[in-house]
Phi, psi and omega in degrees: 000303167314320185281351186276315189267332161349293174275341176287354172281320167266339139324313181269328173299298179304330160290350191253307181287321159309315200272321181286300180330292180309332182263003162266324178286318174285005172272001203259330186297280185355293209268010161284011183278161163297161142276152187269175190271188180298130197275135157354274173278123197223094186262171189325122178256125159248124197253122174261148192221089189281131197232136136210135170081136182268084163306162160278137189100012195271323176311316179302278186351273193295336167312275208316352198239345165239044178223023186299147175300044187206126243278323188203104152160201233221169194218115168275132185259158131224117168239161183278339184248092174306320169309337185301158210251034172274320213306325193293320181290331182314311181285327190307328195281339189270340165301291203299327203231051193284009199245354173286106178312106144248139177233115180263149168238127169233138172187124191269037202265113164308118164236008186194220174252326181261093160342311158325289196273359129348296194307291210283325180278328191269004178253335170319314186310318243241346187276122183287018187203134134355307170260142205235161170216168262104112173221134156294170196285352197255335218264158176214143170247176168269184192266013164261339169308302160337300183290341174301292209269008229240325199326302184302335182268005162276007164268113177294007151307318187219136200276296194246150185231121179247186185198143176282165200202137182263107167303134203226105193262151178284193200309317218289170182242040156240351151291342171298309186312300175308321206270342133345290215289281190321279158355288202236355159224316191275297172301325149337284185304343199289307173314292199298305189294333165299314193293324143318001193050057166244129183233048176244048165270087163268171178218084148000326211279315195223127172215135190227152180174140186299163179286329153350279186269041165261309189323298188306329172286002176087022170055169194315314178302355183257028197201013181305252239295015186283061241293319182252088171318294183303314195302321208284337202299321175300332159288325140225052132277003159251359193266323161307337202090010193216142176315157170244138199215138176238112196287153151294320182304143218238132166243170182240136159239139200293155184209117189236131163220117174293312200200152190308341168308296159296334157309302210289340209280305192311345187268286201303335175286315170321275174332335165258009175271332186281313198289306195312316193259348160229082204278346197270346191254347191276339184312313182261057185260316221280326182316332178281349196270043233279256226327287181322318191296317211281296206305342189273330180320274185338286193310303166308336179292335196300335190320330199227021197079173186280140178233133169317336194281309202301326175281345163266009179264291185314289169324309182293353187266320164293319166273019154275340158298299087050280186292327181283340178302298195254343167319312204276018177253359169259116182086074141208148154332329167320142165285156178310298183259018183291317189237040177283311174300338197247015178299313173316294198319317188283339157286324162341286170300011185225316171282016163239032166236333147304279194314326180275322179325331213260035181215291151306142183241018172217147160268221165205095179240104168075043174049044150253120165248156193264111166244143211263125165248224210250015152299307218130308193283139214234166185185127206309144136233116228288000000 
């Protein structure tokens, strides 16, 4: 029985210390890959941007979107609310940029469950150009972003273009906490499936595809009832035959959680967002959980007494945790150890937000709930 939990303990340190290891090299790839140029041709962009609710930062976010390095294109606002208090920056950017193709929609008109993409079918009608961007209202960019993401698609191989997104949290420290969860687990693992050549990852935060293939996909309306909008929209774009590019370019996004309540309700709608789009993978998910994972490794290993290897196992896995920690914080304003402190907390907080998925079929999005089925497709609960 000892020699039993024994190897499982060194099962678990070698699976905890391999899996944090692999995620600092792909992220040590990433950032040595090149990036790509610029394309020759650079025709007309209409950027959509679906708005509720003034978040902090929303006035910077959208400002950064009317100041791109680029010759020509139109930025569709859309809300649902004239009342909505986003509509008031909106007009301050149109005062302010009057020489800027902007177009606001405002229309409370429902075509599905997902408030996004509500918007997003009531703002299509109004876009004047072929080539599309879609970024939520938390994103902020540099004036190069348009030529980053739009470049790749004019190789007609590939249909859709994403981008990885840097959390970027406000003063509180459950925004810290939140911008963590991305940061330091969620994007890591994202890398490790690029370095393996896996190209079904979209991200919402940012998606550029011609108006052409949104059409072949049955347009914004093939994607209403959807809690994970991008995923499916990546489902059938490859269903076309045609590629997904993980742009190199990095967008920052504001990232507000007022109290752990709310950090835990936005993790846990991720995470029942994963189990619904991988049920066979969310069971081994815990493996990312690589510090928890080495200690339950140690403790079991103790069974038969310390052993050097187990404790050298255990080490290299806390410094590449350690590493997966301060890589996205180099060449940003963060301090490296300005959030050093909340790691015990933050591994913690994600293996009891994993363990609660496997107990809820609903989610809470924008202090609405949803209960999610074993499609994807979510539906209000009243």
């Amino acid at each position: 029985m000892l020699a039993v939990l024994t190897a499982l303990g060194f099962a678990c340190l070698t699976a905890a210390a391999g899996y944090a290891l692999l995620a600092v090299i792909a992220m040590i790839v990433w950032r040595l890959t090149p990036q790509s140029k610029k394309a020759s041709e650079r025709r007309p962009v209409t950027i959509f941007k679906p708005l509720r609710g003034a978040e902090p930062g929303l006035y910077e976010n959208l400002r950064s979107f009317c100041v791109q390095d680029y010759p020509e294109y139109q930025i569709v606002f859309g809300l649902s609310d004239a009342s909505d208090p986003a509509h008031a920056v909106v007009q301050r950017l149109v005062a302010e940029f009057p020489a800027l193709s902007i177009t606001t929609v405002v229309n409370s008109q429902v075509h599905g469950a997902n408030g996004k993409i509500n918007n997003l079918i009531n703002m299509l009608p109004f876009a004047r150009h072929d080539m599309f961007a879609v970024s939520d209202s938390d994103c902020r960019v540099s004036p190069d972003y348009l030529d980053r993401v739009t470049a790749p698609l004019y190789d007609p191989r590939i249909g859709l273009v994403t981008c990885l997104y840097r959390g970027v949290p406000t003063p509180s420290v459950w925004s810290r906490l939140g911008a963590m969860y991305f940061n330091e687990w969620y994007a890591p693992s994202v890398l490790l499936a690029w370095l393996f050549g896996h190209e079904g990852y979209v991200s919402g935060q940012s998606v550029s595809m011609t108006r052409g293939t949104l059409t072949a996909i049955g347009g914004f309306a093939a994607l209403a009832n959807h809690l994970a909008e991008d995923h499916r929209m990546g489902t059938l774009v490859r269903g076309l035959g045609l590629r997904i590019v993980l742009s190199r370019y990095i967008v920052e996004a504001t990232h507000h959680e007022p109290d752990l309540a709310a950090v835990t309700l936005h993790e846990l709608r991720w995470m029942r967002t994963l189990r619904t789009l991988a049920p066979w993978s969310i069971n081994c998910i815990f493996v990312t959980f690589s510090v928890p994972i080495a200690l339950l490794g140690v403790i079991m290993t103790l069974a038969q007494g310390s052993s050097l290897a187990a404790w050298s196992l255990f080490g290299t896995t806390v410094a590449a945790r350690m590493a997966l920690h301060f890589m996205p914080r180099w060449g940003t304003d963060r301090g490296l150890f300005a959030d050093f402190w909340l790691l015990p907390l933050r591994d913690l907080l994600i293996c009891w937000v994993w363990w609660r998925s496997f107990f809820t079929s609903r989610v809470i999005w924008r202090g609405v709930e949803f209960a999610v089925g074993a499609d994807g497709t979510m539906q209000r609960v009243n």
